[in-house]
C-alpha angles and dihedrals in degrees: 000000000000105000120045126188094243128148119223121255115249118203135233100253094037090053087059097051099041124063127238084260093045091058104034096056088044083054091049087037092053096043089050094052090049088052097037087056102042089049093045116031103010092251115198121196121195141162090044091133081058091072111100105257088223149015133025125327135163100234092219111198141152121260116236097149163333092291094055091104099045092047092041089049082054096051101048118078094211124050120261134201125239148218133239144177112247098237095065082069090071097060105096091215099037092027081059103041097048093048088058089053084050098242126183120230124222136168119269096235096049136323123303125233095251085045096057084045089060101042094054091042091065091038092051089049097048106273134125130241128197115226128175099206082191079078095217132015126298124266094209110021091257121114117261141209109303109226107224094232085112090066099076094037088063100045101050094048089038102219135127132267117248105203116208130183114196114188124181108034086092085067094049097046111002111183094251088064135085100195126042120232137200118286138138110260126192130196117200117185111201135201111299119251097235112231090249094069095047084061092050115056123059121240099278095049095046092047086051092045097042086045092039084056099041094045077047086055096036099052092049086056094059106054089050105054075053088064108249104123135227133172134342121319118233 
């Protein structure tokens, strides 16, 4: 069984900034998404029970499309926060819609400095926070170069680093489309990087471990939205 009526779970901390409203429509949100995919384009989610089961953690995963956020927000058992450009806040309908889901706006060309504030605020008091290290979504459906902008992030937050590999959502909505199409689309969580080791390592080492997970992940997914299975599905 691939989809599972499931709610998020909402932390502590996160209870206590979002209202009833905010956290009951993530959770609907979160469960159609789960059906809708399965039903369209045979989503299959694994690795949830990877996710740390509390406190703060970056959500590091490819970018294949659009998409990417909903699926990823599926796929996790806990909520996560998310990133947006800055400019999308100034729609009235999808300015709207992202700052009930409690979205964090950042620059286009890089984060800003109260978006870096808020980021590592919700990291520091146990939440997660979805990242895509590529920087912007990929041109062929492979994974690219990771930037290393991630690094300090974790480190001053001090929390570990959750790969993902998502396969298949390229197909679906590359960048070069308007509109999205039918295609099967995998999700594959791997072994969190500790926040020890991200101390430990300098820039260079923690990009090539981090690429080196999420091409792991990646590459799992998509052999399994192929059809060749491995391991248990969430």
């Amino acid at each position: 069984m691939v989809v599972r009526l499931c709610f998020a779970r909402h932390d502590v901390a996160m209870a206590k900034t979002r209202s009833w409203l905010q956290r009951s429509v993530y959770d609907l949100s979160r469960i159609g998404v789960r059906w809708v995919g399965w039903i369209l384009l045979r989503l299959k989610l694994l690795g949830a029970e990877k996710f740390p089961a509390d406190g703060g953690a970056l959500v590091c995963s490819n970018h294949q499309s659009d998409l990417d956020p909903v699926l990823l927000g599926a796929l996790c058992p806990r909520r996560m926060n998310y990133l947006a450009r800055e400019t999308l806040f100034n729609s009235k309908l999808f300015g709207a819609l992202i700052r009930f889901y409690d979205a964090i706006p950042v620059k286009r060309d890089g984060m800003s400095i109260s978006g870096l504030k808020a980021t590592l605020k919700r990291l520091k008091r146990g939440e997660l926070v979805l990242i895509f290290p590529e920087g912007t979504r990929t041109k062929n459906g492979a994974v690219s170069p990771l930037k290393s902008g991630f690094c300090m992030l974790a480190r001053k937050a001090g929390v570990p680093l959750v790969p993902v590999g998502i396969a298949g959502a390229y197909d679906v909505w590359p960048r070069d489309k308007k509109l999205p199409r039918l295609a099967a689309v995998c999700l594959v969580t791997g072994e969190p990087i500790p926040a020890e080791v991200v101390a430990e390592l300098d820039d260079n080492q923690l990009v090539s471990l981090l690429q080196e997970r999420i091409e792991a992940c990646f590459e799992t997914a998509e052999q399994v939205r192929r059809g060749k299975s491995i391991g248990t599905h969430d």
